[in-house]
TIZAKE-777176 format. One record per atom (N, C-alpha, C): x, y, z; residue number from 1; chain. Coordinates in nm, 2 decimals, padded with zeros to 4 digits. Last residue first. Layout:
<rec><x>X</x><y>Y</y><z>Z</z><i>NUM</i><ch>A</ch></rec>
...
//
This chain:
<rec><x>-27.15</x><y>04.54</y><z>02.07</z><i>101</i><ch>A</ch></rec>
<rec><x>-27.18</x><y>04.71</y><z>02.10</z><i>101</i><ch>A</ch></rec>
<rec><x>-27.16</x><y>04.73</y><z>02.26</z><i>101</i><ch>A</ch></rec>
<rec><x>-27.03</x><y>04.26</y><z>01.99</z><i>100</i><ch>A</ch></rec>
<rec><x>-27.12</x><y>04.31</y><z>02.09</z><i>100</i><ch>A</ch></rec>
<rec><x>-27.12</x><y>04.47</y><z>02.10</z><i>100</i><ch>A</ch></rec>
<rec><x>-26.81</x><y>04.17</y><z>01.79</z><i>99</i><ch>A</ch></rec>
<rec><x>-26.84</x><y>04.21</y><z>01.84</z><i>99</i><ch>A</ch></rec>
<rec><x>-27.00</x><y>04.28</y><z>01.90</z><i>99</i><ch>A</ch></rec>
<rec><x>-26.96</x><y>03.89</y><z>01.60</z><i>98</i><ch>A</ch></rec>
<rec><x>-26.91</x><y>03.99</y><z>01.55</z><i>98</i><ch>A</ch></rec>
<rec><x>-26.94</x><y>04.03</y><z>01.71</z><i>98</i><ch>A</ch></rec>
<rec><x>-27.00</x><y>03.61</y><z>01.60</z><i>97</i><ch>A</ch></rec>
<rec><x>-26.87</x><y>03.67</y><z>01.64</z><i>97</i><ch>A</ch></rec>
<rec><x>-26.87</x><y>03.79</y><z>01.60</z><i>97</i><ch>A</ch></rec>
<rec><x>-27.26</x><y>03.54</y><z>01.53</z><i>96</i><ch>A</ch></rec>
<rec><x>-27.20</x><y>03.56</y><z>01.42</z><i>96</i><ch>A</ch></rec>
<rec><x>-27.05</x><y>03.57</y><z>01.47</z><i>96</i><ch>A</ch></rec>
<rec><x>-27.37</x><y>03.58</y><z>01.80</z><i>95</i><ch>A</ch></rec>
<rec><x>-27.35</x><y>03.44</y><z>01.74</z><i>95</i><ch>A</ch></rec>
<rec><x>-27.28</x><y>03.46</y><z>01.63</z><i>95</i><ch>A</ch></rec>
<rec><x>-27.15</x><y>03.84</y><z>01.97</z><i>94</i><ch>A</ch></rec>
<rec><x>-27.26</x><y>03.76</y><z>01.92</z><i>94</i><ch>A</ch></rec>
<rec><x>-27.30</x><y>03.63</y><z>01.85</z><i>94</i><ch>A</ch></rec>
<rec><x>-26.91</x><y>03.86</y><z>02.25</z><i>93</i><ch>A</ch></rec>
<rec><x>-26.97</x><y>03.83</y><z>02.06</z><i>93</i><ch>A</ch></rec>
<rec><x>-27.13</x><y>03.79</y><z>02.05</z><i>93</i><ch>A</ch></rec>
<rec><x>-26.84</x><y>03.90</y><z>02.51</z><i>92</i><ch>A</ch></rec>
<rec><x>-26.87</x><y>04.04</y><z>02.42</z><i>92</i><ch>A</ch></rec>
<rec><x>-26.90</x><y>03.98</y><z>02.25</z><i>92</i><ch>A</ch></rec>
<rec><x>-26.87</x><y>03.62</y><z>02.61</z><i>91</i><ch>A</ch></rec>
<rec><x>-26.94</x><y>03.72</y><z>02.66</z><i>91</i><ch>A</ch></rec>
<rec><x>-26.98</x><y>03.85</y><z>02.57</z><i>91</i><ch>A</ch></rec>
<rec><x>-26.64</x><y>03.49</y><z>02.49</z><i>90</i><ch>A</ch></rec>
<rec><x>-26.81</x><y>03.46</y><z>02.44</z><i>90</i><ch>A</ch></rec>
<rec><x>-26.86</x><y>03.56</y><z>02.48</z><i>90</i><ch>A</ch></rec>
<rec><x>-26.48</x><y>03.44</y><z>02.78</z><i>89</i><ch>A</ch></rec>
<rec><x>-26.42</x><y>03.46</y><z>02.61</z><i>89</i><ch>A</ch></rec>
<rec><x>-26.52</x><y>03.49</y><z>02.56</z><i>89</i><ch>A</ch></rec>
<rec><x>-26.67</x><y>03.35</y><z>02.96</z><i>88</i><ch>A</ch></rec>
<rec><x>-26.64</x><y>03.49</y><z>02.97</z><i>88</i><ch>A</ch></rec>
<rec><x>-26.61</x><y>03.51</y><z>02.84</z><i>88</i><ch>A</ch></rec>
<rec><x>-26.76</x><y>03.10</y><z>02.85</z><i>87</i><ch>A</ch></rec>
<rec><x>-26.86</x><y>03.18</y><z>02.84</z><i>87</i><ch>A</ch></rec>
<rec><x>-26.78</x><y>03.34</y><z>02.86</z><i>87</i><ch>A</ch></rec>
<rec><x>-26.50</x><y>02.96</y><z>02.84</z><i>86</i><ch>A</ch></rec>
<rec><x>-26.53</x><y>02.98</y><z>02.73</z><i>86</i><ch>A</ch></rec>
<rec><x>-26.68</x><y>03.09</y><z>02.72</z><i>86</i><ch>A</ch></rec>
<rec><x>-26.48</x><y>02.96</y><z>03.12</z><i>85</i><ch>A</ch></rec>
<rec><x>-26.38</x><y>03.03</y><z>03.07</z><i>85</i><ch>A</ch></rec>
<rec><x>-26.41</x><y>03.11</y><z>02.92</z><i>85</i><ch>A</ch></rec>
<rec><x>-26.69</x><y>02.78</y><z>03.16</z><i>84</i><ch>A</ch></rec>
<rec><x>-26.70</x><y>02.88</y><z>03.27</z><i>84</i><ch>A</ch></rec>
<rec><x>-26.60</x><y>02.96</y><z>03.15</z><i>84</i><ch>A</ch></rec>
<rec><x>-26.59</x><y>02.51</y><z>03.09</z><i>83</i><ch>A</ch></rec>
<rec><x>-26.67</x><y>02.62</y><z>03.00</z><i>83</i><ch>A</ch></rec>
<rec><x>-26.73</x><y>02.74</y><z>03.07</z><i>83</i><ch>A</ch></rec>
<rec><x>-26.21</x><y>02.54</y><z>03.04</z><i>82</i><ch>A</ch></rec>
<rec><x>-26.33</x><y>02.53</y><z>03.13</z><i>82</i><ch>A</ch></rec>
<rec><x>-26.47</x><y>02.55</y><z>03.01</z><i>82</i><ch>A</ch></rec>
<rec><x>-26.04</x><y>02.41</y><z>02.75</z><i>81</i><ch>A</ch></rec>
<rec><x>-26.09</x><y>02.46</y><z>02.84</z><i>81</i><ch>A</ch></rec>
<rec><x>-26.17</x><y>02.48</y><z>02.93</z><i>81</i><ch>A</ch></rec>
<rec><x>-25.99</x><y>02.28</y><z>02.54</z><i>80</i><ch>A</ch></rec>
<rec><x>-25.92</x><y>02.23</y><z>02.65</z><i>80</i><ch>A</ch></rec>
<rec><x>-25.91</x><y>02.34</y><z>02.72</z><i>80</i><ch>A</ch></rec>
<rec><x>-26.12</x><y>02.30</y><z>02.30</z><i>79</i><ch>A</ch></rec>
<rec><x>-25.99</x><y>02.35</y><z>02.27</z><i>79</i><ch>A</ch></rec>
<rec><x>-25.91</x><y>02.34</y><z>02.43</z><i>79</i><ch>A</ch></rec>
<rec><x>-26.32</x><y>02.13</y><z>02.30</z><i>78</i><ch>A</ch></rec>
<rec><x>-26.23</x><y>02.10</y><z>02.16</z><i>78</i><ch>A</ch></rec>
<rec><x>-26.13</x><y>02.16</y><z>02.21</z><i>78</i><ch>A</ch></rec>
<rec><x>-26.46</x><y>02.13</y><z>02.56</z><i>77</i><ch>A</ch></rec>
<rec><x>-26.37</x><y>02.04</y><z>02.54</z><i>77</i><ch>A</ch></rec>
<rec><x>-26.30</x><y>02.05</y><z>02.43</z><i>77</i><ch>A</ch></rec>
<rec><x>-26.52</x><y>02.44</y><z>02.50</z><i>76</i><ch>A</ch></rec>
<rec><x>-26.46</x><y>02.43</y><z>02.60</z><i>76</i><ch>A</ch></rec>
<rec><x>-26.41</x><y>02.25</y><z>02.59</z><i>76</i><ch>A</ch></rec>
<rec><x>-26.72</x><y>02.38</y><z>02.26</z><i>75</i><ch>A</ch></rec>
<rec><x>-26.58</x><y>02.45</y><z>02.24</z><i>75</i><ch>A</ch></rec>
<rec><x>-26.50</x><y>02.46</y><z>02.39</z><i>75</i><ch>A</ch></rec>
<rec><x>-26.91</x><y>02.27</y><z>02.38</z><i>74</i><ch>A</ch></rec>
<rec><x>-26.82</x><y>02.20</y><z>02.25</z><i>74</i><ch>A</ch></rec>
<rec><x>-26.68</x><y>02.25</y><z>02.22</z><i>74</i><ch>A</ch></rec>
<rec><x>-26.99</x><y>02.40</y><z>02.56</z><i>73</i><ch>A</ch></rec>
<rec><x>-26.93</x><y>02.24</y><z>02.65</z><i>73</i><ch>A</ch></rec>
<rec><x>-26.91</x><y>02.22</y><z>02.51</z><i>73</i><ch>A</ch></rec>
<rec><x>-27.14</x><y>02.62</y><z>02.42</z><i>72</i><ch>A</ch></rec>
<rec><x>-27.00</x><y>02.67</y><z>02.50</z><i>72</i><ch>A</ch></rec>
<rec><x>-26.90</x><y>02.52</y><z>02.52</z><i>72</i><ch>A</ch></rec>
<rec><x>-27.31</x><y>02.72</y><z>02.20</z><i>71</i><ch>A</ch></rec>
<rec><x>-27.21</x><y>02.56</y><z>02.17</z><i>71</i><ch>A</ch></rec>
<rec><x>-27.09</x><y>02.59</y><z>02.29</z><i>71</i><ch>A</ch></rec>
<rec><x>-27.45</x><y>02.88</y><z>02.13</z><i>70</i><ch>A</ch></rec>
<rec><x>-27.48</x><y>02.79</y><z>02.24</z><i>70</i><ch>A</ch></rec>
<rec><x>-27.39</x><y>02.67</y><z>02.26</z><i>70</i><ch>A</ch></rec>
<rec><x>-27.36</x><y>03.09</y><z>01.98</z><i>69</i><ch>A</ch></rec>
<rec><x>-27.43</x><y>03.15</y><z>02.04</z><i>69</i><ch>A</ch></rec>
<rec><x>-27.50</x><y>03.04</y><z>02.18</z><i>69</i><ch>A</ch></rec>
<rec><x>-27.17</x><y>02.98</y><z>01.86</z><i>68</i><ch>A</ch></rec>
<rec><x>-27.27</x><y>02.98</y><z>01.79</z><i>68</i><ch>A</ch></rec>
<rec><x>-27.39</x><y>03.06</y><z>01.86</z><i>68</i><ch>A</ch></rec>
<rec><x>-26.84</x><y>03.00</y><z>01.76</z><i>67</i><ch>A</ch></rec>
<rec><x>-26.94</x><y>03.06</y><z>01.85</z><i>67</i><ch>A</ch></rec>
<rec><x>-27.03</x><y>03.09</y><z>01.80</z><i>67</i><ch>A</ch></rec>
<rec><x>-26.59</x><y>03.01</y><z>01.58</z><i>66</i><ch>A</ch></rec>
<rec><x>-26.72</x><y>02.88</y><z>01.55</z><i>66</i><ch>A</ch></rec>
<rec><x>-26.81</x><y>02.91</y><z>01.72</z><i>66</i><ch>A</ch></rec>
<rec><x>-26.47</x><y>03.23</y><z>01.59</z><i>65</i><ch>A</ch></rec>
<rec><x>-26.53</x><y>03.18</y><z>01.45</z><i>65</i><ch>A</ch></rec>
<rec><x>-26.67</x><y>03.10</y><z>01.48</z><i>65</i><ch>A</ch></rec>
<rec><x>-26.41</x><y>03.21</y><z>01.82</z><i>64</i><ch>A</ch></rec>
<rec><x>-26.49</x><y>03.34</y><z>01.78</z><i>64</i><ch>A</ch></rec>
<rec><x>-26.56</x><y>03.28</y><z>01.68</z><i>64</i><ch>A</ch></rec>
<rec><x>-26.28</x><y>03.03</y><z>01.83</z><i>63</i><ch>A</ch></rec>
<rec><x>-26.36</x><y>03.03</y><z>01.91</z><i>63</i><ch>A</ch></rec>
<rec><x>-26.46</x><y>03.12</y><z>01.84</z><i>63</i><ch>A</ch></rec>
<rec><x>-26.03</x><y>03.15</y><z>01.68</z><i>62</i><ch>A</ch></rec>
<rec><x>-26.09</x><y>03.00</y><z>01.59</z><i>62</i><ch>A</ch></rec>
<rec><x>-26.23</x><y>03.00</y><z>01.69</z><i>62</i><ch>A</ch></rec>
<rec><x>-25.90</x><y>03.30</y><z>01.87</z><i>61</i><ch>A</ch></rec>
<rec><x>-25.99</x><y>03.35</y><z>01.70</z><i>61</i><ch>A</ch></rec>
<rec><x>-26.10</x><y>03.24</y><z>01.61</z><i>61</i><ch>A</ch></rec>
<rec><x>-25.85</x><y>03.20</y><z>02.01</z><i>60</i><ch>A</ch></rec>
<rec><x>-25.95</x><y>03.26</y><z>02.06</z><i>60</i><ch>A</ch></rec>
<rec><x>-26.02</x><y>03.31</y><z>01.91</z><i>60</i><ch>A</ch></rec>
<rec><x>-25.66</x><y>03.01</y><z>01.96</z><i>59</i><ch>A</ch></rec>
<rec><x>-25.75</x><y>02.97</y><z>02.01</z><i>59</i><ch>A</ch></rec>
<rec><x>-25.85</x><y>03.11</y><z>02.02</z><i>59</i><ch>A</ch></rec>
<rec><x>-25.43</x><y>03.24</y><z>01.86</z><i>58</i><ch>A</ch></rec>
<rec><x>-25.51</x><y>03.21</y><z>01.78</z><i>58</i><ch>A</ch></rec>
<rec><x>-25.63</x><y>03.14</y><z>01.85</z><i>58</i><ch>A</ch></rec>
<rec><x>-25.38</x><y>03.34</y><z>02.12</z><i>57</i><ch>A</ch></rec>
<rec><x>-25.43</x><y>03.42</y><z>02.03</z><i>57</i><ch>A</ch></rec>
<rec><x>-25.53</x><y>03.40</y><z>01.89</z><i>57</i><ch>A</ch></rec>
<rec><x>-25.23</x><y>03.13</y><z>02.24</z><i>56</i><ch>A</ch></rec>
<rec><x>-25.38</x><y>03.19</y><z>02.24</z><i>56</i><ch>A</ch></rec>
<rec><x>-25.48</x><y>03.22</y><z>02.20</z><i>56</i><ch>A</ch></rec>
<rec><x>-25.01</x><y>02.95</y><z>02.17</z><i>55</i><ch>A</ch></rec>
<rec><x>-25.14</x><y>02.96</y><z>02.04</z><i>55</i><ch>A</ch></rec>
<rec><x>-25.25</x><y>03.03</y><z>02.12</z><i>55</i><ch>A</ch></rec>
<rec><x>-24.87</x><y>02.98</y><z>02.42</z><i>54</i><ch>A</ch></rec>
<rec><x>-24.83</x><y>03.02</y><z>02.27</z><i>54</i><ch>A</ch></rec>
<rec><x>-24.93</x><y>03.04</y><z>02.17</z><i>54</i><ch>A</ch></rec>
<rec><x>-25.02</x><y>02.88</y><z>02.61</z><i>53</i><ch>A</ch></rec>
<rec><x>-25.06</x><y>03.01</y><z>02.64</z><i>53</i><ch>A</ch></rec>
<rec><x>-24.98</x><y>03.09</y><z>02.44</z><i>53</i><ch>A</ch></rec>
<rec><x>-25.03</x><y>02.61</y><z>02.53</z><i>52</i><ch>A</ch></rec>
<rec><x>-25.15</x><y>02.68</y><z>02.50</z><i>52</i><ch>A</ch></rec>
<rec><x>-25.15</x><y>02.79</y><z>02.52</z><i>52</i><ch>A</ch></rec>
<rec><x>-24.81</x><y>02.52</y><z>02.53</z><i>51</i><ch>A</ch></rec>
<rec><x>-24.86</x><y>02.56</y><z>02.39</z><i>51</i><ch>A</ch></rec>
<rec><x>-24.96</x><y>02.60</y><z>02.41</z><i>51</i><ch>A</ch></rec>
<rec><x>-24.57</x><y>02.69</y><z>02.79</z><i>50</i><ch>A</ch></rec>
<rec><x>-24.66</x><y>02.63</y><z>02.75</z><i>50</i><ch>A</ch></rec>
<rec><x>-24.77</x><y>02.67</y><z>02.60</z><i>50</i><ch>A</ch></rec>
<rec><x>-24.27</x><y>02.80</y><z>02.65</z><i>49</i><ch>A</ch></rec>
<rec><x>-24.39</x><y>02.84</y><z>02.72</z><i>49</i><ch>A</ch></rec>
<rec><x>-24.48</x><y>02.70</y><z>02.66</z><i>49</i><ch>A</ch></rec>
<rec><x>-23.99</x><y>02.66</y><z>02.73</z><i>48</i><ch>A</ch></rec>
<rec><x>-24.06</x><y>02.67</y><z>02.60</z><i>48</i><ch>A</ch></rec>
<rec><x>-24.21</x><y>02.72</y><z>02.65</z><i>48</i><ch>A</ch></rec>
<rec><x>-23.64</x><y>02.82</y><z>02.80</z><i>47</i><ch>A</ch></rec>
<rec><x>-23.82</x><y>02.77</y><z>02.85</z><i>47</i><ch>A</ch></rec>
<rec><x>-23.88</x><y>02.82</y><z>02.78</z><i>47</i><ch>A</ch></rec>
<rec><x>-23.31</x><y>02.76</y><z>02.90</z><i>46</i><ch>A</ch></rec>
<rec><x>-23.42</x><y>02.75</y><z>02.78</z><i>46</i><ch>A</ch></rec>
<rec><x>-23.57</x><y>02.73</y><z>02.83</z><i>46</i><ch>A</ch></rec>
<rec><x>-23.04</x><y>02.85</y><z>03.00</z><i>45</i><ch>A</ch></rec>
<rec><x>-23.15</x><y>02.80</y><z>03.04</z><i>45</i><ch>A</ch></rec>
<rec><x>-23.24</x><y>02.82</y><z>02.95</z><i>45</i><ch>A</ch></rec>
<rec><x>-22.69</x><y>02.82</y><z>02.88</z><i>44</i><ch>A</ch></rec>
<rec><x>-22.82</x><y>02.87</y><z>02.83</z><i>44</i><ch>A</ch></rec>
<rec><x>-22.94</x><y>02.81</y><z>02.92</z><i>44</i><ch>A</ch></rec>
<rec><x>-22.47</x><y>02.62</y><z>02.76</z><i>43</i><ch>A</ch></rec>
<rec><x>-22.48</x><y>02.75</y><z>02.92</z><i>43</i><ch>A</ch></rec>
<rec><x>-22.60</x><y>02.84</y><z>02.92</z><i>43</i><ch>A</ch></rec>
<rec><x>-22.57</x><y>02.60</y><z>02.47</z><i>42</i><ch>A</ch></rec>
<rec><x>-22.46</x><y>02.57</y><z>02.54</z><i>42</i><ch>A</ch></rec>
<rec><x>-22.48</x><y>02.64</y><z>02.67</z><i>42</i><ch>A</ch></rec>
<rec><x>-22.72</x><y>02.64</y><z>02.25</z><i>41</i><ch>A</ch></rec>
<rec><x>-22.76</x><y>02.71</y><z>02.38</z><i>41</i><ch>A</ch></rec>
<rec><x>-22.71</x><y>02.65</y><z>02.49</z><i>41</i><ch>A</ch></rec>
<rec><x>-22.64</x><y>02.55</y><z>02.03</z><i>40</i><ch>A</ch></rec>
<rec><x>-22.66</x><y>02.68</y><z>02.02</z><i>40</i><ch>A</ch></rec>
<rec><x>-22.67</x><y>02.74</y><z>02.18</z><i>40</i><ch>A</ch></rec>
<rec><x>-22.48</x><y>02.35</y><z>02.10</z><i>39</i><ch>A</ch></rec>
<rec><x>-22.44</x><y>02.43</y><z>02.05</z><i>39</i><ch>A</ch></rec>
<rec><x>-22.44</x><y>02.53</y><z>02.09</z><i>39</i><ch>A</ch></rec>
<rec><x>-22.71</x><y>02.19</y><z>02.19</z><i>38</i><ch>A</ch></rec>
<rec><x>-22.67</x><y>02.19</y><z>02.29</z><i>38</i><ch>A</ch></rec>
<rec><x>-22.55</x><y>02.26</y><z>02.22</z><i>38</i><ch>A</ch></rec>
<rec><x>-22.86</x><y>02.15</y><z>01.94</z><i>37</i><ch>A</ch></rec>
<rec><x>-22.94</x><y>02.20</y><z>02.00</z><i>37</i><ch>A</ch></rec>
<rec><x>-22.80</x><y>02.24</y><z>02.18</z><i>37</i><ch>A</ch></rec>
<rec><x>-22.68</x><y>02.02</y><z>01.83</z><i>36</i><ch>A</ch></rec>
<rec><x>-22.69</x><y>02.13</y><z>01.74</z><i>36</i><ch>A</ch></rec>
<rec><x>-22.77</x><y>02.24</y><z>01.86</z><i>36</i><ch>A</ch></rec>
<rec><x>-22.76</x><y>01.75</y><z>01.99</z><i>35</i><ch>A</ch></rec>
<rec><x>-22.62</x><y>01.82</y><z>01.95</z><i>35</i><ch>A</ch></rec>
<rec><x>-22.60</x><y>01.95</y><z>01.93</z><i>35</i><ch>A</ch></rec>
<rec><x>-23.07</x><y>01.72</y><z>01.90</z><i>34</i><ch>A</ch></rec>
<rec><x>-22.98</x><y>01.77</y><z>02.02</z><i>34</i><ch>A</ch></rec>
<rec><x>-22.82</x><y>01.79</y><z>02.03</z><i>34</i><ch>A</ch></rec>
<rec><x>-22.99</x><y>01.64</y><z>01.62</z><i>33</i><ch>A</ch></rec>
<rec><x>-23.06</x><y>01.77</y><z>01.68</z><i>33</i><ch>A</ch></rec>
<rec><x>-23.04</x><y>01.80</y><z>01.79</z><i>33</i><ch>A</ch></rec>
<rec><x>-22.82</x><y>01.43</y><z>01.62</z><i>32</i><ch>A</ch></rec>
<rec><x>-22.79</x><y>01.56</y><z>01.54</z><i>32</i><ch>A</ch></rec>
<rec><x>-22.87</x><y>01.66</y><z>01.56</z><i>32</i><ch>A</ch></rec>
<rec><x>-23.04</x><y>01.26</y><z>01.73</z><i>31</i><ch>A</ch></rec>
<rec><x>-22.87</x><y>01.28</y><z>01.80</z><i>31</i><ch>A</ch></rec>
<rec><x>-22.85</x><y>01.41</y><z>01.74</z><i>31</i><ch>A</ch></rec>
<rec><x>-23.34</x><y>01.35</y><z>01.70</z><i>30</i><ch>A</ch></rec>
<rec><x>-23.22</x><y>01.24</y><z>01.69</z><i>30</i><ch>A</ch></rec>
<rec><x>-23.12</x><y>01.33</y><z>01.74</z><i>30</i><ch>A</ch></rec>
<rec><x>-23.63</x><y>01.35</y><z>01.87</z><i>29</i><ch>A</ch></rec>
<rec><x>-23.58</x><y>01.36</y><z>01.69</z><i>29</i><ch>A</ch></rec>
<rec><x>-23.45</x><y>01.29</y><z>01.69</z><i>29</i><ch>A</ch></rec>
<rec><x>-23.67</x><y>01.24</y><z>02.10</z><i>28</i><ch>A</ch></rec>
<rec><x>-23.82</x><y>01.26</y><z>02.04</z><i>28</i><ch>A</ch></rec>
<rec><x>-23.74</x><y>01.28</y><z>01.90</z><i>28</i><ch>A</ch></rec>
<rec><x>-23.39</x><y>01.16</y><z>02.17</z><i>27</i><ch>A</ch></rec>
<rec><x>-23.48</x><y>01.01</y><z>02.16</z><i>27</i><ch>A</ch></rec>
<rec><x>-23.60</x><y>01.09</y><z>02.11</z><i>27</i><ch>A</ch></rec>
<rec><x>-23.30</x><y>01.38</y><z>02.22</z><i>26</i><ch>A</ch></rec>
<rec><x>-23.27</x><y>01.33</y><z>02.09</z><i>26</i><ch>A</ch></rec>
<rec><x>-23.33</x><y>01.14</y><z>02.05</z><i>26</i><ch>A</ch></rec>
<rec><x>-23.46</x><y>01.52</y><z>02.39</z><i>25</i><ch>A</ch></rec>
<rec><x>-23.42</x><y>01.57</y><z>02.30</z><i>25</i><ch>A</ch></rec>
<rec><x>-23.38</x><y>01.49</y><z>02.15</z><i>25</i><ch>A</ch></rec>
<rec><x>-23.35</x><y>01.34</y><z>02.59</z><i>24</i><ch>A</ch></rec>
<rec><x>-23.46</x><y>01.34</y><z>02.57</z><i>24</i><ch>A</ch></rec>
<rec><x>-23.52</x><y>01.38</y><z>02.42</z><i>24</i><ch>A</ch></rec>
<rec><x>-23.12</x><y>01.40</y><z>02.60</z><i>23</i><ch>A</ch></rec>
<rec><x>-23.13</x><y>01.25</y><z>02.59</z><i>23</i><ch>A</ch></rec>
<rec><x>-23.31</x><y>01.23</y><z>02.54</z><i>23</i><ch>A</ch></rec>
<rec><x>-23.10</x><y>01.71</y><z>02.69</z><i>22</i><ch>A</ch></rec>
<rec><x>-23.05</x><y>01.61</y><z>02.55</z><i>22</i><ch>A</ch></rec>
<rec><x>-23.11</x><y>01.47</y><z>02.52</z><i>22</i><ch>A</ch></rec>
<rec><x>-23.19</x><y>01.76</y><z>02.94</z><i>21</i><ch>A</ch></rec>
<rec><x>-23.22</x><y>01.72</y><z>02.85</z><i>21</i><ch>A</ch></rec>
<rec><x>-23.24</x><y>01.64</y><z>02.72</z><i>21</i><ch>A</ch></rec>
<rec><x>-23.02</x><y>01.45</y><z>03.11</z><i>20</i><ch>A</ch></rec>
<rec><x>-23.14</x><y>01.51</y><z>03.07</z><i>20</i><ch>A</ch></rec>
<rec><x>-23.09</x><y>01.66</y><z>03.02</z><i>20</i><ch>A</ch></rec>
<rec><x>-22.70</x><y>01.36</y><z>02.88</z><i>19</i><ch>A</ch></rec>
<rec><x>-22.77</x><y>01.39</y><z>03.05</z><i>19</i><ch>A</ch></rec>
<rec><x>-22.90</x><y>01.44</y><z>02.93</z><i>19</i><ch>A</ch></rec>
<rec><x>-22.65</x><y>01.06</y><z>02.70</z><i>18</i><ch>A</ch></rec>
<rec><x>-22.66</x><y>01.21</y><z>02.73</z><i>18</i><ch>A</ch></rec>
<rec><x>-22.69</x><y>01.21</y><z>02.82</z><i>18</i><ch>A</ch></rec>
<rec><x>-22.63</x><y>00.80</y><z>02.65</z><i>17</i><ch>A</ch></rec>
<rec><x>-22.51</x><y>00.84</y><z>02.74</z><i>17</i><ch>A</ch></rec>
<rec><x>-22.49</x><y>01.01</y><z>02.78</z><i>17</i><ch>A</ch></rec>
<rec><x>-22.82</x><y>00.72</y><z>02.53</z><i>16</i><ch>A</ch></rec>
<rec><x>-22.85</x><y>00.67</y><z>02.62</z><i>16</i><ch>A</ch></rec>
<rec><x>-22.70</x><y>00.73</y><z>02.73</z><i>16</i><ch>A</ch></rec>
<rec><x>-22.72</x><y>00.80</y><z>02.26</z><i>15</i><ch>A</ch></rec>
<rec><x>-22.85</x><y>00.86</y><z>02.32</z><i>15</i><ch>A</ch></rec>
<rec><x>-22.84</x><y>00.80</y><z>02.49</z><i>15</i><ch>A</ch></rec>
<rec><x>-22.37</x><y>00.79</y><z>02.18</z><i>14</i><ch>A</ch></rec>
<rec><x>-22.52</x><y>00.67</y><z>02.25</z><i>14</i><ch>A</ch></rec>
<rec><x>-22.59</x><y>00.83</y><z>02.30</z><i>14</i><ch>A</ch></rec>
<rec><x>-22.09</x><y>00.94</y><z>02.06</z><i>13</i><ch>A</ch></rec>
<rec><x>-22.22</x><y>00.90</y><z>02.14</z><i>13</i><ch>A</ch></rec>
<rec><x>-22.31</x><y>00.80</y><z>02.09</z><i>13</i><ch>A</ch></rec>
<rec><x>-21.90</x><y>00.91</y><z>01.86</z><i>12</i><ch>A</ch></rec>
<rec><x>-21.88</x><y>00.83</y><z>01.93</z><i>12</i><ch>A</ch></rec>
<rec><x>-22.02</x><y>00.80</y><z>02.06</z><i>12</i><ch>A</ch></rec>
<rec><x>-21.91</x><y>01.18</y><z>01.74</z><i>11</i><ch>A</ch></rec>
<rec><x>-21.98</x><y>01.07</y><z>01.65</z><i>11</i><ch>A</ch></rec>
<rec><x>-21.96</x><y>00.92</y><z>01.75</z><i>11</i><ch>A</ch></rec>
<rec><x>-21.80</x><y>01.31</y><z>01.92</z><i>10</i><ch>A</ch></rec>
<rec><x>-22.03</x><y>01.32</y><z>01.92</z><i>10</i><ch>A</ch></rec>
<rec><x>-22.05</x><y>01.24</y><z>01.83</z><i>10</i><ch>A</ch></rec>
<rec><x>-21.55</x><y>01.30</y><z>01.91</z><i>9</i><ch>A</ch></rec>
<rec><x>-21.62</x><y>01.21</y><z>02.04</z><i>9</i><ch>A</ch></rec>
<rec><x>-21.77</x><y>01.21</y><z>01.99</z><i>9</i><ch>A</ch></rec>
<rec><x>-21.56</x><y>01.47</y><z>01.70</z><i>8</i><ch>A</ch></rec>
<rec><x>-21.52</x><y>01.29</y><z>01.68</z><i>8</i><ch>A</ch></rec>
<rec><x>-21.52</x><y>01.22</y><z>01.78</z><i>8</i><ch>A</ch></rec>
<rec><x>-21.61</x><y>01.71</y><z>01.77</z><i>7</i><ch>A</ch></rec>
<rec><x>-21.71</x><y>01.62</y><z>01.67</z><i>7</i><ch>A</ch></rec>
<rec><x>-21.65</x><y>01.45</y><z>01.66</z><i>7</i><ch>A</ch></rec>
<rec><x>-21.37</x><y>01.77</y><z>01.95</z><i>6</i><ch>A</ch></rec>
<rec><x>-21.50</x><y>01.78</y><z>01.99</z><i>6</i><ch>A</ch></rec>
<rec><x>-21.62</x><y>01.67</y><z>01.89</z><i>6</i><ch>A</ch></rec>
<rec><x>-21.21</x><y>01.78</y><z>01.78</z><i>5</i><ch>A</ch></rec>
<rec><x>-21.23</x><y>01.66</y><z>01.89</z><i>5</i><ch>A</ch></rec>
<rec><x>-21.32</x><y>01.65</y><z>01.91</z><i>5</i><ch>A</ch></rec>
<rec><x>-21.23</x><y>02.01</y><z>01.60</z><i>4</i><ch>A</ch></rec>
<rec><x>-21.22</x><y>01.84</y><z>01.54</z><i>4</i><ch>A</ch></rec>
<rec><x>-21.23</x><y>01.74</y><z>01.70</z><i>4</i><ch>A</ch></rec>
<rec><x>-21.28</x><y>02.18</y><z>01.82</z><i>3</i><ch>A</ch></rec>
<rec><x>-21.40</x><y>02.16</y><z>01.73</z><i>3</i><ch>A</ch></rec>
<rec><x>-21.35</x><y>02.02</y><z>01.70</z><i>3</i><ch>A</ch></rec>
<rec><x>-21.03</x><y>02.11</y><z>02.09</z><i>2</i><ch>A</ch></rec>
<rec><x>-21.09</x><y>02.20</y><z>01.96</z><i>2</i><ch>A</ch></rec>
<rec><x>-21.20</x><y>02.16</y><z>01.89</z><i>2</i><ch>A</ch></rec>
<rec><x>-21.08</x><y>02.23</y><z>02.42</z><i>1</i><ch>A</ch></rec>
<rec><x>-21.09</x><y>02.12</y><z>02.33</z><i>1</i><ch>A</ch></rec>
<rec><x>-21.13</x><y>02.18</y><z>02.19</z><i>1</i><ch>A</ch></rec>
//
């Protein structure tokens, strides 16, 4: 099928006539992103890591920051963790966050 056909049936879509994902895809932004998005990664399996293991890095820097030396059940609900978790993370800072010797 050539490109010109191809785009003159996609101006003929309904959200409601994509398969999963797309449909999903373009009911959270719009048609023209899932489109573009079914382009690029046409025959493609895609997996978006979970956001929390993506922002680790940072969650742990923002912890460090605001580790007070007692605030573990504030920072284990703000950032949607145990506070079992947030004492190991905590273990090597001091209240300032500066490393522990």
């Amino acid at each position: 099928m050539e490109e010109e056909g191809i785009v003159s049936i996609i101006e003929k879509l309904n959200i409601e006539e994509l398969p999963s994902p797309y449909s999903e895809i373009a009911s959270n932004f719009d048609l023209d992103t899932a489109i573009k998005m079914a382009f690029i990664f046409q025959g493609s399996q895609v997996y978006f890591q979970n956001i929390k293991n993506l922002l680790r890095d940072k969650v742990l820097e923002c912890i460090k920051e605001e580790f007070t030396g007692f605030n573990y059940a504030e920072l284990a609900k703000k950032y949607g963790y145990s506070e079992r978790w947030i004492r190991i993370l905590t273990s090597q800072y001091n209240k300032k966050g500066e490393q522990k010797c």
